[in-house]
Backbone bond lengths (Angstrom), bond angles and torsions (degrees), N, CA, C in turn:
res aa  C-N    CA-C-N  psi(-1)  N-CA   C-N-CA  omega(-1)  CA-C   N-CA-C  phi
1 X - - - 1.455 - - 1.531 108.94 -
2 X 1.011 119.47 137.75 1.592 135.87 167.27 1.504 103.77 -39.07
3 X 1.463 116.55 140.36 1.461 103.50 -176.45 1.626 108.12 -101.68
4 X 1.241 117.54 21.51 1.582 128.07 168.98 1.522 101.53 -107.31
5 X 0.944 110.92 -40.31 1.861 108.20 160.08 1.118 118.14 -52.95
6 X 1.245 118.01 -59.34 2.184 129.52 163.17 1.111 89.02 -29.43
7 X 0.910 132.35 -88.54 1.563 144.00 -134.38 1.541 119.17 -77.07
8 X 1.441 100.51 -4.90 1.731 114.24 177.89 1.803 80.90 -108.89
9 X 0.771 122.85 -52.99 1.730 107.22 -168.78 0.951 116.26 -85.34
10 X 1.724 128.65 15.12 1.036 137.02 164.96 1.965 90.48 -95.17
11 X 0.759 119.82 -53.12 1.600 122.36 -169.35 1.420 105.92 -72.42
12 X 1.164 124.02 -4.69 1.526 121.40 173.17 1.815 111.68 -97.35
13 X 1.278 104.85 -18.20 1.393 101.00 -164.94 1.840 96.92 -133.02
14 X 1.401 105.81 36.43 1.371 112.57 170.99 1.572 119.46 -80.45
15 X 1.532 123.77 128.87 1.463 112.09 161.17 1.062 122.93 -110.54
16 X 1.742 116.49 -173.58 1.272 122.04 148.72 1.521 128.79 -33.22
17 X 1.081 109.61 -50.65 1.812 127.74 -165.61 1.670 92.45 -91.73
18 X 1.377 134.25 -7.84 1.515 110.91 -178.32 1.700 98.47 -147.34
19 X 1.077 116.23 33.11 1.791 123.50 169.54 1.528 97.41 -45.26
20 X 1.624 97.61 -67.17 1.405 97.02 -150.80 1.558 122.94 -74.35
21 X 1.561 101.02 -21.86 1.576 94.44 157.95 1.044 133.14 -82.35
22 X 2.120 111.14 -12.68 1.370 101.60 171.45 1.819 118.38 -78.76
23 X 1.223 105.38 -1.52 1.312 104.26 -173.99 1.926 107.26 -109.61
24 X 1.237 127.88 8.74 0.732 150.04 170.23 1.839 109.03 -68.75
25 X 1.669 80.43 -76.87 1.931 110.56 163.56 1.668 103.26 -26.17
26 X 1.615 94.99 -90.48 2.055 104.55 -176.44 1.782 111.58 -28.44
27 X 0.972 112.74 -43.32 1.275 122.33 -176.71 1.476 120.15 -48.75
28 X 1.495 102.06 -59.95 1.592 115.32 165.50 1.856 111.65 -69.18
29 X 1.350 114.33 -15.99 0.867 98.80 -173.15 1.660 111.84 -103.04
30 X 1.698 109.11 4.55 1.192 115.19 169.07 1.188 109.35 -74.75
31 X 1.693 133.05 -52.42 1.554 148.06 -163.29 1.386 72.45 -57.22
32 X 1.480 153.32 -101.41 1.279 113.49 -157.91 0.886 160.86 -9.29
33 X 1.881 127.81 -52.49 1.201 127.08 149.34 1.396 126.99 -13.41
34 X 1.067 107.38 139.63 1.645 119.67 172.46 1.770 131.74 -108.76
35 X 1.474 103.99 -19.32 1.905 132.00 -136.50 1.556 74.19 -133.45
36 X 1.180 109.89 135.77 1.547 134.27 159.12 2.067 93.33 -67.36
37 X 1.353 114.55 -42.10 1.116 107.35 178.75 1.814 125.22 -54.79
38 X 1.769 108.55 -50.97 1.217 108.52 176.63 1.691 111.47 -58.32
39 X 1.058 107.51 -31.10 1.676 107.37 -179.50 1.361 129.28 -52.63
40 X 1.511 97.29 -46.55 1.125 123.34 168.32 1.745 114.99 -64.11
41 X 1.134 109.20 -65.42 1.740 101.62 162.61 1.285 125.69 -53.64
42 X 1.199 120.31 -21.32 1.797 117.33 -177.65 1.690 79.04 -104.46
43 X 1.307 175.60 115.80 1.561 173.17 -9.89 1.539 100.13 14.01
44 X 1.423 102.63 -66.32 1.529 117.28 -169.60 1.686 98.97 -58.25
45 X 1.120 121.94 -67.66 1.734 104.88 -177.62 2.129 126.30 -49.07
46 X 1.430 81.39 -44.55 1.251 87.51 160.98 2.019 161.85 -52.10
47 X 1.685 69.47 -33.54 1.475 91.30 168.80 1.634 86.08 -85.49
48 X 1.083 142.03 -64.21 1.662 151.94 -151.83 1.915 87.29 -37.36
49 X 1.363 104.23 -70.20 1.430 144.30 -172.81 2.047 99.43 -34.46
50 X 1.669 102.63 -64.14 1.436 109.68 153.34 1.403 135.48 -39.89
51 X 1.460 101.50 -53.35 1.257 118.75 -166.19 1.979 109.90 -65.45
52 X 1.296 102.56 -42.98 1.312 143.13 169.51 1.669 108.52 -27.45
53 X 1.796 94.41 -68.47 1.539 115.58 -165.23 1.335 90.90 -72.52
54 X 1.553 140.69 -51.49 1.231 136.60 -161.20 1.521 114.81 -73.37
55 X 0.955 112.46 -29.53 2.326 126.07 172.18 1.706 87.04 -72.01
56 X 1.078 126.05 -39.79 1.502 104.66 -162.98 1.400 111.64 -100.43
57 X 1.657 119.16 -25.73 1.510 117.18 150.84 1.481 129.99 -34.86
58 X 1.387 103.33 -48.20 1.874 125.01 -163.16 1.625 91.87 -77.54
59 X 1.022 110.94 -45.23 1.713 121.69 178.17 1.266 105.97 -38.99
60 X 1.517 111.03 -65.29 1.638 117.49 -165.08 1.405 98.39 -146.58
61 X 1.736 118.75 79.11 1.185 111.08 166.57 1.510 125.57 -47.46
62 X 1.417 113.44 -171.32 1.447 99.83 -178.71 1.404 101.33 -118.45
63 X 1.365 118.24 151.31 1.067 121.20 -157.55 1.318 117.96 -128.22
64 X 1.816 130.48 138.27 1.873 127.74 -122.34 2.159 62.82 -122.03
65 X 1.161 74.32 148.14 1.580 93.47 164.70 1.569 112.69 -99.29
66 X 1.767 78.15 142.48 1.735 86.55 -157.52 1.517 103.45 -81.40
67 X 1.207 118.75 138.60 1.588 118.79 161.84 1.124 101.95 -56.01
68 X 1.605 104.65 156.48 1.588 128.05 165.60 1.828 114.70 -98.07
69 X 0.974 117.13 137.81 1.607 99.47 -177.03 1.914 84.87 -108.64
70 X 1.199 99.81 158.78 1.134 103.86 156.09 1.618 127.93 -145.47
C-alpha cells in the first residue's frame, strides 16, 4: 500500500485507545516519503492525527499515582 494511503487510513480509523500507536505508525510511515509532494499530502492527516492525540489528552489526561505517606 502507498504510504500516503497508510497514513489517510490510519487517520480515518484512529481512536482514543490507539492514538498513540496510530501516530507512532504515520511517523515511520512518513520517513518513507521521498517527493516534497507526498509529504505534503500525508501533512494534512498528520497534523489531523496530532491534533487528535492532543483534544483527547486534555480530555483525560493521564494520571501519576499518588504516593501514600505513612
Amino acid at each position: 500500500m502507498d504510504p500516503v494511503a497508510e497514513i489517510r487510513k490510519i487517520y480515518q480509523h484512529a481512536t482514543r485507545a490507539t492514538i498513540a500507536r496510530d501516530l507512532a505508525r504515520a511517523i515511520e510511515l512518513l520517513k518513507e516519503l521521498r517527493t516534497e509532494e507526498e509529504r505534503e499530502r500525508a501533512a494534512v492527516y498528520m497534523d489531523g492525527l496530532s491534533q487528535m492525540r492532543s483534544e483527547w489528552n486534555a480530555a483525560h489526561p493521564t494520571r501519576k499515582p499518588s504516593s501514600s505517606t505513612r
